[in-house]
N, C-alpha and C positions, 0 to 999 in steps of 0.2 A: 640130907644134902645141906650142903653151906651156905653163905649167903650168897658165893658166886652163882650161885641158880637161883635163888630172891631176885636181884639183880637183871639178870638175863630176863627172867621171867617180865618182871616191873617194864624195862624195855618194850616187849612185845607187845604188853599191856598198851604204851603210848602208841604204838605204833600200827596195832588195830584198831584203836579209836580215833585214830585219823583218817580212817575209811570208812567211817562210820559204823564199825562194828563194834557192838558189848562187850565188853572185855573186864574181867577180874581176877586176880590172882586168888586161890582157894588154897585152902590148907585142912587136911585130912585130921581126926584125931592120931593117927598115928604119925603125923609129922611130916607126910607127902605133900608137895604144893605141885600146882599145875593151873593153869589160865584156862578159867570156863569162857567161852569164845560163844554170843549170840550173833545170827544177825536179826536186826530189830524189824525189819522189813520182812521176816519170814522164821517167826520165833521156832521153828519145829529143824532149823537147820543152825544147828550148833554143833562145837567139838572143844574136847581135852588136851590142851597142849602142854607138852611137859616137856622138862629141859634135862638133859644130862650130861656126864662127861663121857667121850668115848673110852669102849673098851680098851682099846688100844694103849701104847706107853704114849701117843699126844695129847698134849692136856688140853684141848681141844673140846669147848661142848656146844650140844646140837638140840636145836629144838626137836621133837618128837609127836608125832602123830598118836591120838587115842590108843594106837593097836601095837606100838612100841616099835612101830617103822620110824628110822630118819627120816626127817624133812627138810631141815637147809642148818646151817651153821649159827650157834648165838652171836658168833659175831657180826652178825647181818639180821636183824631183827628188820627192820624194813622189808628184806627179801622175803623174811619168813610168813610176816604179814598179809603180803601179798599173794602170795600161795593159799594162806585161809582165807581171803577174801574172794580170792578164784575158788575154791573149792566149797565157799560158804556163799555164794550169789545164788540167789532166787531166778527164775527163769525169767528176762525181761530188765532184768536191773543193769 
């Protein structure tokens, strides 16, 4: 992937840790990057978020959930954040 997905990802990266969640971008030996996503408050609830371009002919890319479902648009990293923060909250938080 290109840097347009560095990018996207780096985004996400600020924009989980404005919600107090861990956040880092990784990079595989094989050259995969994708944001390991903790919450600090309940380290046993975390996720893999990867970015891609869609299939389709829009050049269009989308953040990705661990299991290679969509999850919301790189153009909207705040949104997308948001969404792993709701689905990475600890019971009570």
């Amino acid at each position: 992937m290109g840097d347009d997905n560095f990018e996207h990802l780096q985004r996400l990266v600020s924009e989980l840790g404005a919600r107090g969640l861990l956040a880092r971008v990784v990079q595989t030996q094989s050259g995969r990057r994708f944001v390991r996503v903790i919450n600090p408050n309940a380290t046993s609830l975390s996720e893999n978020v990867t970015c891609r371009p869609t299939t389709s002919e829009l050049p269009d890319w989308w953040y990705c959930w661990s299991w290679g479902e969509p999850m919301h648009t790189a153009d909207d990293p705040a949104g997308a954040a948001t969404k792993v923060a709701r689905v990475l909250a600890a019971v009570g938080e």
